[in-house]
GULUMNU-621959 format. One record per atom (N, C-alpha, C): residue number from 1; chain; atom name; x, y, z. Coordinates in Angstrom, 2 decimals. Atoms other than C-alpha are relative to their C-alpha. Layout:
<rs>
+--------+------+-------+---------+---------+---------+
: padren : dovo : marvo :       u :       v :       w :
+--------+------+-------+---------+---------+---------+
:    NUM :    A :    CA :       X :       Y :       Z :
...
+--------+------+-------+---------+---------+---------+
</rs>
This chain:
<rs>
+--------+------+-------+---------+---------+---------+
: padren : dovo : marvo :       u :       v :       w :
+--------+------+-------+---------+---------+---------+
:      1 :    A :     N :   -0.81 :    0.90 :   -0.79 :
:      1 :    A :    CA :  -14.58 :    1.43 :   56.85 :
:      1 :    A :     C :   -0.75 :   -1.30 :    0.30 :
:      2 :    A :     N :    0.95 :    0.75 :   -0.12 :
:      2 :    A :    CA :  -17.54 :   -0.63 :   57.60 :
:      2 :    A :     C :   -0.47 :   -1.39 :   -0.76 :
:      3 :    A :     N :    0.08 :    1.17 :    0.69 :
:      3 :    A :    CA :  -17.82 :   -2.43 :   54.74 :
:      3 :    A :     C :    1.63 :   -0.45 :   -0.93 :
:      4 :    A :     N :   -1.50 :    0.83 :    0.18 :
:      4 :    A :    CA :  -13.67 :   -3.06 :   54.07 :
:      4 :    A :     C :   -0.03 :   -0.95 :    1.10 :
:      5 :    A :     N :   -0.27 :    0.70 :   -0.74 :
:      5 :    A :    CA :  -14.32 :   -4.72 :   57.37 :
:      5 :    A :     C :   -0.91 :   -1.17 :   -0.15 :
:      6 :    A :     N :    1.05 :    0.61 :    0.59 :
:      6 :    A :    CA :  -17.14 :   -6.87 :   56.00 :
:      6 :    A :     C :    0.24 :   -0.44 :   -0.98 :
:      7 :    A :     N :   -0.26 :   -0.21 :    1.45 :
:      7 :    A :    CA :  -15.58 :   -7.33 :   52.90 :
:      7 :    A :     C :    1.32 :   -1.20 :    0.93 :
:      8 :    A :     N :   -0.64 :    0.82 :   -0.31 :
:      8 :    A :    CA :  -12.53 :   -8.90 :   54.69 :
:      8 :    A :     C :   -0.17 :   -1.18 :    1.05 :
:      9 :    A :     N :    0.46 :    1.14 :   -0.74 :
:      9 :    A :    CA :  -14.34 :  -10.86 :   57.07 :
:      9 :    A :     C :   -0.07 :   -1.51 :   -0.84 :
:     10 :    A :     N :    0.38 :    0.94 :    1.01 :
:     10 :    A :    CA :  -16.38 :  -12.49 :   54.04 :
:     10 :    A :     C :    1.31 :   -1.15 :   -0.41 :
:     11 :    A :     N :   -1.15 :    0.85 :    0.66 :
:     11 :    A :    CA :  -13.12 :  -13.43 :   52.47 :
:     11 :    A :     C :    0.91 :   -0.94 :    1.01 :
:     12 :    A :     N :   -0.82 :    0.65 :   -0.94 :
:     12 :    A :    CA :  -11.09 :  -14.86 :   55.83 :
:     12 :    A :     C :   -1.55 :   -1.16 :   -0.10 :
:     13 :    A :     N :    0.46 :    1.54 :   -0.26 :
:     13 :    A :    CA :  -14.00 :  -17.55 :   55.71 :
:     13 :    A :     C :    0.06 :   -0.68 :   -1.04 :
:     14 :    A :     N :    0.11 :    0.87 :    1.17 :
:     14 :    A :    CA :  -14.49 :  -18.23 :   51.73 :
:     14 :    A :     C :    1.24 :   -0.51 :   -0.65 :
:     15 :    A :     N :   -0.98 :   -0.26 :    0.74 :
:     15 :    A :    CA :  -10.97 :  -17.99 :   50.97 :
:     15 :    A :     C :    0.97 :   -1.36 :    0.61 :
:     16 :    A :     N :   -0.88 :    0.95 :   -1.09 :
:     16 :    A :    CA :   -8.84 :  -21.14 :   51.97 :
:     16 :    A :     C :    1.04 :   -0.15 :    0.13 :
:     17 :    A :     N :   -0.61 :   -0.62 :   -0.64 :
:     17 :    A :    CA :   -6.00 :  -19.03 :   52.50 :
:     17 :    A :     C :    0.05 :    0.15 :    1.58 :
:     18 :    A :     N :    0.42 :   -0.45 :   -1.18 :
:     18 :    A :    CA :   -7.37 :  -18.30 :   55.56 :
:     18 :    A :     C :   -0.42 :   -1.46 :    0.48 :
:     19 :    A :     N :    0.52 :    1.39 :   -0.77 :
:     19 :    A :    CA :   -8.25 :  -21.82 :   56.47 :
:     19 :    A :     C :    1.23 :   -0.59 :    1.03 :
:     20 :    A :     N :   -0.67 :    0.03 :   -1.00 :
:     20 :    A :    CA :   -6.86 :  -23.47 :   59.43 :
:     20 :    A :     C :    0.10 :   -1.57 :   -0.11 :
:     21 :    A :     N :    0.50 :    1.30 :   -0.25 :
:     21 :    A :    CA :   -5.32 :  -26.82 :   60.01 :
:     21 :    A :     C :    0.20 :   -1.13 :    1.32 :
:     22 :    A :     N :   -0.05 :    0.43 :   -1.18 :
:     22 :    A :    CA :   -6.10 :  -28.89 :   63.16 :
:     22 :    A :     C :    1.14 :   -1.35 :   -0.05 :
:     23 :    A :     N :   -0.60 :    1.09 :    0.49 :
:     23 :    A :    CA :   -3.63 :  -31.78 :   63.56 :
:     23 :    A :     C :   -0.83 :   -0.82 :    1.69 :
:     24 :    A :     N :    1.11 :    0.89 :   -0.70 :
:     24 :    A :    CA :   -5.49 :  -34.79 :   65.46 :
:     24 :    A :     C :    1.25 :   -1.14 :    0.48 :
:     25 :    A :     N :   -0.39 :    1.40 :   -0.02 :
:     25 :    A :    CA :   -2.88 :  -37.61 :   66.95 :
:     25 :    A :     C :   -0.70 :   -1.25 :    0.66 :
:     26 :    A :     N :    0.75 :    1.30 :   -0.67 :
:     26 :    A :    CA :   -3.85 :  -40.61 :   67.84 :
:     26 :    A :     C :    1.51 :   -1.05 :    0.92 :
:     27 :    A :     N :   -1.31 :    1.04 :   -0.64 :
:     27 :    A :    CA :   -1.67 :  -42.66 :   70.24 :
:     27 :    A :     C :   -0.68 :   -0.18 :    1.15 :
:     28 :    A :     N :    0.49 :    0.60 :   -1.47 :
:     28 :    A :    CA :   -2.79 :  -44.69 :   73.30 :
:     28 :    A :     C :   -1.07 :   -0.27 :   -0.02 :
:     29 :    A :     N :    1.44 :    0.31 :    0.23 :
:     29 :    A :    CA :   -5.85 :  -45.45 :   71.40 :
:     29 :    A :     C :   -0.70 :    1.10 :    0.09 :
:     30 :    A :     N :    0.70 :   -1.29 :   -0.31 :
:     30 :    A :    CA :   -6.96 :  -42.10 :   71.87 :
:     30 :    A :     C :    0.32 :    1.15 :   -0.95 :
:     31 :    A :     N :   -0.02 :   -1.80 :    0.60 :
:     31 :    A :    CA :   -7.64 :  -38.69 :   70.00 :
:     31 :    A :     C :    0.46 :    1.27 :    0.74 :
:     32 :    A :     N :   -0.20 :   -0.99 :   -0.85 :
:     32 :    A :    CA :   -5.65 :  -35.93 :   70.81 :
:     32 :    A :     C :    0.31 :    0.95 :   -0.53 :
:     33 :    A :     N :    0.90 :   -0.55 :   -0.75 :
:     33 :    A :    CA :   -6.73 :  -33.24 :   71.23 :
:     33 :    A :     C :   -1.75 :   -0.91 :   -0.22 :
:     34 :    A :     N :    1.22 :    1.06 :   -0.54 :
:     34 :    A :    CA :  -10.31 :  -35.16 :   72.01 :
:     34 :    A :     C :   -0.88 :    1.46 :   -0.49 :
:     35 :    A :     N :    0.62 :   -0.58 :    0.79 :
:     35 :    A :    CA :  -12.14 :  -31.92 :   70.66 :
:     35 :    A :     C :    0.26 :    1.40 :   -0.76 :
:     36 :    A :     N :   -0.50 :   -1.24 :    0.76 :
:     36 :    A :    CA :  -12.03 :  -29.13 :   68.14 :
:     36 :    A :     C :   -0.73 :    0.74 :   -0.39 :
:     37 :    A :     N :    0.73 :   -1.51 :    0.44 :
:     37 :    A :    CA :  -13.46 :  -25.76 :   67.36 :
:     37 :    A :     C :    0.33 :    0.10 :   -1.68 :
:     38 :    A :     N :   -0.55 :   -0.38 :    1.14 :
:     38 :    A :    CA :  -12.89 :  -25.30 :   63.61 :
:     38 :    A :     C :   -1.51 :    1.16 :   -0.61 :
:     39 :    A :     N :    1.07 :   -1.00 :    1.35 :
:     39 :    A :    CA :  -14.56 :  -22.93 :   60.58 :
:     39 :    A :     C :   -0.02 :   -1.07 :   -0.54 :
:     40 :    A :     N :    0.20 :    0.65 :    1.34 :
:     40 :    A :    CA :  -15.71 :  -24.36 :   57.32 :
:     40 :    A :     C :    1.01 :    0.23 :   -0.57 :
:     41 :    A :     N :   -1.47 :   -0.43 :    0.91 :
:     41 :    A :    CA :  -12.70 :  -24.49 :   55.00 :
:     41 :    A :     C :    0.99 :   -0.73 :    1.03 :
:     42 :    A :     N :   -1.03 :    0.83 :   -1.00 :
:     42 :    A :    CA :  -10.69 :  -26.11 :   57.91 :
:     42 :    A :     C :    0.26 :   -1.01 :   -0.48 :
:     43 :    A :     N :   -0.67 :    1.41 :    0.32 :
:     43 :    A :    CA :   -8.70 :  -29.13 :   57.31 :
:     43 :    A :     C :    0.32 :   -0.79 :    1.54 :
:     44 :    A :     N :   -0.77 :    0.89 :   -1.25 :
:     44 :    A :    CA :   -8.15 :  -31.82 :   60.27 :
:     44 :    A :     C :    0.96 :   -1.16 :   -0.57 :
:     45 :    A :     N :   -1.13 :    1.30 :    0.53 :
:     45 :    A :    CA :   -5.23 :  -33.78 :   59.73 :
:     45 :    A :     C :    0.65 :   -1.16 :    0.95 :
:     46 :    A :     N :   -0.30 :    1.34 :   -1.07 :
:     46 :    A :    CA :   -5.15 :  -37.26 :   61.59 :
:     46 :    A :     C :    1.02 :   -0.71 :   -0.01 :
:     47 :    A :     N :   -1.03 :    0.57 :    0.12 :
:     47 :    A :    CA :   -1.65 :  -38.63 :   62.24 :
:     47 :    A :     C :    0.03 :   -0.92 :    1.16 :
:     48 :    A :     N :    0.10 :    1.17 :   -1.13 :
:     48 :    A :    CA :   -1.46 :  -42.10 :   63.65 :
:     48 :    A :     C :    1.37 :   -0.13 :    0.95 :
:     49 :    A :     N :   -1.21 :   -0.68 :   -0.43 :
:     49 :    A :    CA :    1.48 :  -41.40 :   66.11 :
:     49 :    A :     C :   -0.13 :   -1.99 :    1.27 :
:     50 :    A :     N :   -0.04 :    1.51 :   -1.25 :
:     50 :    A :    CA :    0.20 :  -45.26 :   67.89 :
:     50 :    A :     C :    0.71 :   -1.18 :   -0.55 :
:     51 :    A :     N :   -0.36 :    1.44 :    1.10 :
:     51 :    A :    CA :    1.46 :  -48.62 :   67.19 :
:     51 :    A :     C :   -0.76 :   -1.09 :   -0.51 :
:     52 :    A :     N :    1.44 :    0.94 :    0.48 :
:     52 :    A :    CA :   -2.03 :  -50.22 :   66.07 :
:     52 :    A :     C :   -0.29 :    1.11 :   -1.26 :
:     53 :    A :     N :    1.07 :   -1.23 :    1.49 :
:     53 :    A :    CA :   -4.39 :  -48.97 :   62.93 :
:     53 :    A :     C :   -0.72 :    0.09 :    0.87 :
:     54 :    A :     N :    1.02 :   -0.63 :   -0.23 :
:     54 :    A :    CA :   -6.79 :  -46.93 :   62.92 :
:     54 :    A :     C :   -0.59 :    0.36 :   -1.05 :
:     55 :    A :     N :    0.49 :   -0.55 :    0.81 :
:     55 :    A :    CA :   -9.60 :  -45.95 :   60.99 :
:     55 :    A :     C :   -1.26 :    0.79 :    0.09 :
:     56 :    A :     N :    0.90 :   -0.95 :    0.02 :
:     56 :    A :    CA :  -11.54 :  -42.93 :   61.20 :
:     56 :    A :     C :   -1.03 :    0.20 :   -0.83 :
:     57 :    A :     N :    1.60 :    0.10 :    0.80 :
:     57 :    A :    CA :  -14.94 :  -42.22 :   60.53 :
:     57 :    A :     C :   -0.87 :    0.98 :    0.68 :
:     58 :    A :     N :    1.06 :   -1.13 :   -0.86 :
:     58 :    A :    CA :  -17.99 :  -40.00 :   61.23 :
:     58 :    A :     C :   -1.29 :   -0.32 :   -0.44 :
:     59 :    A :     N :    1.48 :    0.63 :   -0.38 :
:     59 :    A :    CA :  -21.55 :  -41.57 :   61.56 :
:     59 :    A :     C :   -1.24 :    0.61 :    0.04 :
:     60 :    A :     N :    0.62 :   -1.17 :   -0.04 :
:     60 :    A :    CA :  -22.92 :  -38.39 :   61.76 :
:     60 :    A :     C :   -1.23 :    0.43 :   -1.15 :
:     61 :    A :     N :    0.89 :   -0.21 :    1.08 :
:     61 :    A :    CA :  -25.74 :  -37.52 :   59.16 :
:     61 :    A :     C :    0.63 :    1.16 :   -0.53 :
:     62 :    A :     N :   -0.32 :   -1.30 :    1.14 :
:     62 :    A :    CA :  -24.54 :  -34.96 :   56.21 :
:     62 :    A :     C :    1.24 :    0.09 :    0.62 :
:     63 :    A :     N :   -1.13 :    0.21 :    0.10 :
:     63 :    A :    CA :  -21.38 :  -35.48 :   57.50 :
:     63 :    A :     C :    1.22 :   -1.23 :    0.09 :
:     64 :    A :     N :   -0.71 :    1.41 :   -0.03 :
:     64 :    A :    CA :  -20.15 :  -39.31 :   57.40 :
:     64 :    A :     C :    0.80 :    0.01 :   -1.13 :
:     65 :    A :     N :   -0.93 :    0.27 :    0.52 :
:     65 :    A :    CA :  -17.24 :  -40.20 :   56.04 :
:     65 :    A :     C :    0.74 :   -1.05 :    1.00 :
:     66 :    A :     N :   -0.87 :    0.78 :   -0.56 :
:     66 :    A :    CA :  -14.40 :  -42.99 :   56.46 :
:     66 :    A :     C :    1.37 :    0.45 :   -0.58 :
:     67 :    A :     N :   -1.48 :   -0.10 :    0.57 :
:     67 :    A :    CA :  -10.73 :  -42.16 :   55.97 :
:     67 :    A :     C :    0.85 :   -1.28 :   -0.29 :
:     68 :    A :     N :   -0.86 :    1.08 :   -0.22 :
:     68 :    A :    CA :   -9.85 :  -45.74 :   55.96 :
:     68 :    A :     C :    0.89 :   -0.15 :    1.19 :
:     69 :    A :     N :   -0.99 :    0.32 :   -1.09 :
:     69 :    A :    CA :   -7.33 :  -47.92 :   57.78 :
:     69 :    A :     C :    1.39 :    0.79 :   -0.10 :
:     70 :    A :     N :   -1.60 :   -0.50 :   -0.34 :
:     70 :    A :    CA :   -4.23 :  -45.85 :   59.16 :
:     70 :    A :     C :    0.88 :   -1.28 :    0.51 :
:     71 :    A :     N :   -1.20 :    0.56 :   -0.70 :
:     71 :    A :    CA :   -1.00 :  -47.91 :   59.82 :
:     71 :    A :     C :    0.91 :    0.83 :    1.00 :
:     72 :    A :     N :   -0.73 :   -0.52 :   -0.97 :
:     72 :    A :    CA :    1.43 :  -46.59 :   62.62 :
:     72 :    A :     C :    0.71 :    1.14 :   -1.31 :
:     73 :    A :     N :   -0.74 :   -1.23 :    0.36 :
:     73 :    A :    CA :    2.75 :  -43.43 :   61.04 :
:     73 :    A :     C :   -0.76 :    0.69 :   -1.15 :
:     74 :    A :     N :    1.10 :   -0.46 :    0.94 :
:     74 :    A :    CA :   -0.30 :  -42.96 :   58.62 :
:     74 :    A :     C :   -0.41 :    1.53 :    0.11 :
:     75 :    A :     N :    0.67 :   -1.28 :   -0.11 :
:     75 :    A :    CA :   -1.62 :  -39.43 :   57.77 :
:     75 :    A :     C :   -1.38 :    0.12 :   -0.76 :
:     76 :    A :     N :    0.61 :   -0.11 :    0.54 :
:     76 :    A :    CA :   -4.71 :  -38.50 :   56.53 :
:     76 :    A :     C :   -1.15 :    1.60 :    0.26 :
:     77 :    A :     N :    0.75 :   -1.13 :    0.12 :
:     77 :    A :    CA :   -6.93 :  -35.46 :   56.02 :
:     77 :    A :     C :   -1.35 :    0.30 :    0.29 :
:     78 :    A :     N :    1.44 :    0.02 :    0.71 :
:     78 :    A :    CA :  -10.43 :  -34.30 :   56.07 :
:     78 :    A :     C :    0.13 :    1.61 :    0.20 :
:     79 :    A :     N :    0.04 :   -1.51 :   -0.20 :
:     79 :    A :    CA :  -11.66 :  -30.64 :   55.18 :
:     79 :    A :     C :   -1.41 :    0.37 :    0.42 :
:     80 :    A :     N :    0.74 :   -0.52 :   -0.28 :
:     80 :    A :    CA :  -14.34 :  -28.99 :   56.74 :
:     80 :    A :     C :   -1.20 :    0.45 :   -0.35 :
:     81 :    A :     N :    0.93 :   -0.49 :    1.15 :
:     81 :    A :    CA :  -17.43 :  -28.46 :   54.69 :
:     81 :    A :     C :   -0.89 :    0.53 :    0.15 :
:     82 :    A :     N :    0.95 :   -0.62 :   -0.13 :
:     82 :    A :    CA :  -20.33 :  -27.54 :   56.31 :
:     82 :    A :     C :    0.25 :    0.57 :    1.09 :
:     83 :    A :     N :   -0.49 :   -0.55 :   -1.60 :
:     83 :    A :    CA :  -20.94 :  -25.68 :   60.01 :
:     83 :    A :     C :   -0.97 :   -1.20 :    0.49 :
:     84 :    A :     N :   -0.35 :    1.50 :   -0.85 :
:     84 :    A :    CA :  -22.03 :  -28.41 :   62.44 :
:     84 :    A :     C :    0.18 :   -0.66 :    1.23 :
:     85 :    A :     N :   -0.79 :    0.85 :   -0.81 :
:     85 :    A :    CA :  -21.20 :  -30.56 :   65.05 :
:     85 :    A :     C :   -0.11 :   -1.48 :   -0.27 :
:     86 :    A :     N :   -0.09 :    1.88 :    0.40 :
:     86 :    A :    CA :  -20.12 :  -34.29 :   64.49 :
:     86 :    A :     C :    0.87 :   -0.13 :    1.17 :
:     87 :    A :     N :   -1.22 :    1.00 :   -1.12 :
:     87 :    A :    CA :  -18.01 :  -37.26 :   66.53 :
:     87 :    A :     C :    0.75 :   -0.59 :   -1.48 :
:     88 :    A :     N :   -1.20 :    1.35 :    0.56 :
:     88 :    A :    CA :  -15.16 :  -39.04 :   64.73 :
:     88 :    A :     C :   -0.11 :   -1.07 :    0.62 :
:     89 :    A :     N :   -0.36 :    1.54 :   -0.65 :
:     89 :    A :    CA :  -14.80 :  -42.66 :   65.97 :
:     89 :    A :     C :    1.09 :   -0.40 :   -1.04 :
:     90 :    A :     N :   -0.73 :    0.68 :    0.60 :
:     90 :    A :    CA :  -12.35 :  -44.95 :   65.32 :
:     90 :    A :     C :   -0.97 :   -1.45 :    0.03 :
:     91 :    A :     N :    1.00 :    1.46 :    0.35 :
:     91 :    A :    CA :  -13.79 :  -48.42 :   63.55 :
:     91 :    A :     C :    0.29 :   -1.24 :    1.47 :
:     92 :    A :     N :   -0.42 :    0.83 :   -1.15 :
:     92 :    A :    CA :  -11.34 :  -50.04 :   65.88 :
:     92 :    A :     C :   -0.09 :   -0.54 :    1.59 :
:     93 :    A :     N :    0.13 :   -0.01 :   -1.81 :
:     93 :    A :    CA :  -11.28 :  -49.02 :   69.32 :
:     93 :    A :     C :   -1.43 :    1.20 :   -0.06 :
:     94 :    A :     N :    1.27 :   -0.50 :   -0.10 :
:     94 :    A :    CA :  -15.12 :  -48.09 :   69.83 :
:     94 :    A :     C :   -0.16 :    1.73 :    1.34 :
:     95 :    A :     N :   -0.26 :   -1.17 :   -0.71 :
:     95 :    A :    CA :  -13.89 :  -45.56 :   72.71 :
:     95 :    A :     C :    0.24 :    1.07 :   -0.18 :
:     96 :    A :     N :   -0.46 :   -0.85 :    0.88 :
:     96 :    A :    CA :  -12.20 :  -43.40 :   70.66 :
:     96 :    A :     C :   -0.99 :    0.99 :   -0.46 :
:     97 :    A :     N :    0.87 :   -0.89 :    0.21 :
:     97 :    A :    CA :  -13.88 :  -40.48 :   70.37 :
:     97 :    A :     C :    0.40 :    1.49 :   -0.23 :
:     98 :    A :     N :    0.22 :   -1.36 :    0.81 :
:     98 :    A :    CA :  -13.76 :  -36.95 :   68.45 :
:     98 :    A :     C :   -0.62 :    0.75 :   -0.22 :
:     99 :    A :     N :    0.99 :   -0.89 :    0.10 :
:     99 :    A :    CA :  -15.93 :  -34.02 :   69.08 :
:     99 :    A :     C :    0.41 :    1.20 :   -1.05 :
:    100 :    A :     N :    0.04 :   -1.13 :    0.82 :
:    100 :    A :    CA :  -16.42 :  -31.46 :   66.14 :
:    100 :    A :     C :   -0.76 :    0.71 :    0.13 :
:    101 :    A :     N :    0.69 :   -0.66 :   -0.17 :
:    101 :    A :    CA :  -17.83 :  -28.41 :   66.28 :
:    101 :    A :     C :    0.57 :    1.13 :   -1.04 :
:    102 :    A :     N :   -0.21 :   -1.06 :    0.84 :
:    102 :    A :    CA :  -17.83 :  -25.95 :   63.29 :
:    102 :    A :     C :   -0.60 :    0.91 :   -0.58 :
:    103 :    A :     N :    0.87 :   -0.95 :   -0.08 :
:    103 :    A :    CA :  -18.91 :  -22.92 :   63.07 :
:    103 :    A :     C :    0.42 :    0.86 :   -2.07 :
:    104 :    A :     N :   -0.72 :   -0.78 :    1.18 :
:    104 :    A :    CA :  -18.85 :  -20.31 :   59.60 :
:    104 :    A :     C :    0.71 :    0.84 :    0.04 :
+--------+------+-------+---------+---------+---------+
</rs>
């Protein structure tokens, strides 16, 4: 039993079936939800729900990235790759702020 339960653990993390996806809006200049718990294999999906751009980013070492500029109704993705903690910012509004935290 021991190792079917070990066996399906493994797979709910490598498998991205099992992956989860956070949705992130942005409106009022702000990230919302403002922070997130994810796994590896997770997807966050940033929908600009404001009436300005935005463009997300992460500054972070081994995990920087830019999604580019969002327009008002923009979507965009990122998936989860390593375990972690990073910030998102937006380029725009320097306040803007996004705590990640991901575990395996």
């Amino acid at each position: 039993m021991y190792r079917v339960l070990v066996a399906a653990a493994v797979l709910a993390i490598t498998n991205p079936a099992f992956a989860a996806e956070h949705v992130v809006r942005m409106s009022g200049a702000n990230y919302e939800p403002s922070q997130i718990d994810g796994r590896v294999g997770d997807t966050i999906r940033f929908v600009n729900d404001d009436t300005v751009n935005h463009d997300v980013f992460v500054p972070t070492g081994g995990f920087g990235i830019d999604l580019g500029r969002q327009e008002p109704g923009d979507e965009r993705s990122m998936r989860l790759g390593k375990a972690g903690t990073f910030e998102a910012e937006c380029v725009f509004h320097g306040h803007m702020l996004l705590t990640v935290s991901v575990r395996r």
